[in-house]
C-alpha positions in Angstrom: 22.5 21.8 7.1 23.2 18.1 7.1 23.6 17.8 3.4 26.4 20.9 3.4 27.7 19.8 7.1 28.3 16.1 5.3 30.2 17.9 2.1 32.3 19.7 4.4 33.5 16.5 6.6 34.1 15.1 2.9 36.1 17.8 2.0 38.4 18.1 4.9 38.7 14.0 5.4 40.4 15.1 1.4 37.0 12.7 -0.5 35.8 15.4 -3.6 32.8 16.1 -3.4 32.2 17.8 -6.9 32.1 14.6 -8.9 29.9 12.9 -6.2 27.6 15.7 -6.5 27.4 15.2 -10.1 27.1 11.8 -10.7 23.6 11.9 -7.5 22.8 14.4 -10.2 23.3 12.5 -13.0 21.5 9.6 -11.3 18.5 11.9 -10.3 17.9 13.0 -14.0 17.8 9.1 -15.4 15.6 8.0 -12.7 13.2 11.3 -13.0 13.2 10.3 -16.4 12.8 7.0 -16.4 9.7 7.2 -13.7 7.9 10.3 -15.3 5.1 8.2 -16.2 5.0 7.0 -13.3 4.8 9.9 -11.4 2.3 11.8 -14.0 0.1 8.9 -13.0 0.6 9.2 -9.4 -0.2 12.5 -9.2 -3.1 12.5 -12.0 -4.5 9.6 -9.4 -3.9 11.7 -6.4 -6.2 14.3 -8.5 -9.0 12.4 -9.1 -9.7 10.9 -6.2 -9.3 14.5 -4.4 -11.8 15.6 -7.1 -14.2 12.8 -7.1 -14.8 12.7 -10.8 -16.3 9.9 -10.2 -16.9 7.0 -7.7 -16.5 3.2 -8.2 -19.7 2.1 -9.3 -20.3 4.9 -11.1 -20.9 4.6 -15.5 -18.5 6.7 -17.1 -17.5 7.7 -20.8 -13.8 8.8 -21.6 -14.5 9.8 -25.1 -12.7 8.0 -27.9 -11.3 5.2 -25.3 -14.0 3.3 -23.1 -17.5 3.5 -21.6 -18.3 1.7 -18.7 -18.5 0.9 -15.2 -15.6 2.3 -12.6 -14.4 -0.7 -10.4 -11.4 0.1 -8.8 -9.5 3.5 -8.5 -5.6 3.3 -7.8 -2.7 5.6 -7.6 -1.6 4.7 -10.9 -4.2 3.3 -13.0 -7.9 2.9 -12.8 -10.0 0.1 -14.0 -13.0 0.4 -16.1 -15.4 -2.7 -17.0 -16.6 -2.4 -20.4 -20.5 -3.2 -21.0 -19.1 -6.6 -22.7 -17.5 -7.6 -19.3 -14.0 -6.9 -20.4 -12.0 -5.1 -18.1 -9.4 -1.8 -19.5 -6.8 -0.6 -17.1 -6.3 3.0 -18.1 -3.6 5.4 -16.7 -4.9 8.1 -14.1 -3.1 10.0 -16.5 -5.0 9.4 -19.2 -8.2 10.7 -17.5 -7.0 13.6 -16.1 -6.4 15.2 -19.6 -9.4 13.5 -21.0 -12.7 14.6 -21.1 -15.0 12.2 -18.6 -18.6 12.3 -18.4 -20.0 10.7 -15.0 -23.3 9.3 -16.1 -23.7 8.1 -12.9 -24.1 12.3 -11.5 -27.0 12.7 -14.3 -30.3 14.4 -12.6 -32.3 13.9 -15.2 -32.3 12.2 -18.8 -32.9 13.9 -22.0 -34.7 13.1 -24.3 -34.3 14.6 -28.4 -36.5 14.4 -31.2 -37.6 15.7 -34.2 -40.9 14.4 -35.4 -42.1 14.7 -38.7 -45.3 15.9 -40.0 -46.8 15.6 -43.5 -46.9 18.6 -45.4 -50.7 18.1 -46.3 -51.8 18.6 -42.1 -53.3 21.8 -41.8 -51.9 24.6 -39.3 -54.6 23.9 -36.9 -53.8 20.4 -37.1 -50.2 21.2 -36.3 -51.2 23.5 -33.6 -53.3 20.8 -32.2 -50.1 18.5 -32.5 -47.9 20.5 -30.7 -50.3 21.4 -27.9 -51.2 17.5 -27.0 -47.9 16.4 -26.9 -46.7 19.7 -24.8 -49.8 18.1 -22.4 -48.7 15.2 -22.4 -45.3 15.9 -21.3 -46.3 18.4 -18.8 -49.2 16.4 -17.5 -46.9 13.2 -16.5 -45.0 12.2 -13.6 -42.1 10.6 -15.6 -40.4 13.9 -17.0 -39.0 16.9 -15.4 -41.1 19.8 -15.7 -39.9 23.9 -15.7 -38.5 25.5 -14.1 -36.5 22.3 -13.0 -35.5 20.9 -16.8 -36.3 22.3 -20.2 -39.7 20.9 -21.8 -39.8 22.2 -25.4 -42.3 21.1 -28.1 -42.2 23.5 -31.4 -42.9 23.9 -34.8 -38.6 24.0 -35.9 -38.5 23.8 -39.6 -39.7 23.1 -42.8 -37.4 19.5 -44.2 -37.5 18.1 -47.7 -40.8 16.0 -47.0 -41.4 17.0 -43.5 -42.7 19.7 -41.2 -40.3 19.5 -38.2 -41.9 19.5 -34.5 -39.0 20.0 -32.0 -39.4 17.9 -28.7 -36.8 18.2 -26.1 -37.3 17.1 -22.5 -35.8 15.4 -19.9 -37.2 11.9 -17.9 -37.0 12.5 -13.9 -35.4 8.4 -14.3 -31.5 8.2 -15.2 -32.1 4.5 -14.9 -31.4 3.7 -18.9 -34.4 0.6 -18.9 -37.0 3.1 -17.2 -36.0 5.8 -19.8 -36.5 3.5 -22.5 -40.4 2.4 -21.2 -40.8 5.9 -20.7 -39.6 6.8 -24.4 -41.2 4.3 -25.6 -44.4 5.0 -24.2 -44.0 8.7 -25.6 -43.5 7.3 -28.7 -47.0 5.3 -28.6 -48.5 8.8 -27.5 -47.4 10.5 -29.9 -48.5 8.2 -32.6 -52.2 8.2 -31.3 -51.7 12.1 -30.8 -50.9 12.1 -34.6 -53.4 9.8 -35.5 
């Protein structure tokens, strides 16, 4: 009402209005054009922290750009501290249309192997194999056990100089030092298992 009430007193005072008009919308298009970014990342920001992708504090990995930890969300960029202390401003935008995985969300951790057997153990030896480490895994506190998280120990394939056992389960520790002690200790267990 104001806008048309405005043209009108223009009109009559004898002040066109038409090329007025046209150069606000002339002006409206460069501007739009010249903020577009600008707004793409206002509004991708405005997104994520509606969404709550992620917190700051929390380890994140935007694939094929940076890993690290969040430290500061803002409307137009976010910033992300490398593991080498360097510090990458990235557009909201940017991670809106990227693919980020929140580390800091993880329940559990996984862990994947595939051990490798000599051809010359026996089937009862394999079966034996199998069956410790499934105990092992199943008997301690450190990994998630089903129906919570996947605990698979198998007999997968036959390799070029190996018979494969498949062992895929998941520590109840996201914490990435604990998980390594943990791995490493079902490393050692393995080994003796083996032995």
């Amino acid at each position: 009402i104001l806008f048309v009430g405005g043209a009108t007193i223009l009109q009559i005072w004898g002040i066109q209005v038409g090329p007025i008009i046209a150069g606000a919308g002339l002006f409206g298009v460069a501007v739009a054009l010249g903020a577009q970014d600008l707004f793409k990342n206002l509004i991708a920001g405005i997104l994520i922290l509606g969404e709550k992708r992620f917190h700051k504090g929390d380890w994140i990995l935007v694939e094929g750009t940076v890993e690290g930890i969040v430290e500061s969300i803002g409307f137009r960029s976010t910033m992300i501290r490398r593991f080498d202390k360097a510090p990458v401003m990235l557009p909201n935008a940017k991670l809106s249309d990227t693919a980020v995985v929140n580390f800091a969300s993880m329940s559990y951790r996984r862990i994947f192997w595939r051990i490798g057997i000599e051809y010359k153990t026996g089937s009862n030896q394999l079966r034996e194999i199998r069956d410790k480490i499934e105990a092992y895994i199943l008997g301690s506190e450190n990994f998630a056990h089903p129906p919570d998280a996947m605990a698979i120990v198998r007999l997968d394939r036959f390799s070029d100089s190996s018979i494969d056992i498949l062992l895929y389960c998941f520590t109840k520790t996201t914490e990435w030092g604990q998980w390594l002690e943990i791995k490493e200790e079902l490393a050692y267990a393995i080994m003796d298992i083996v032995e």
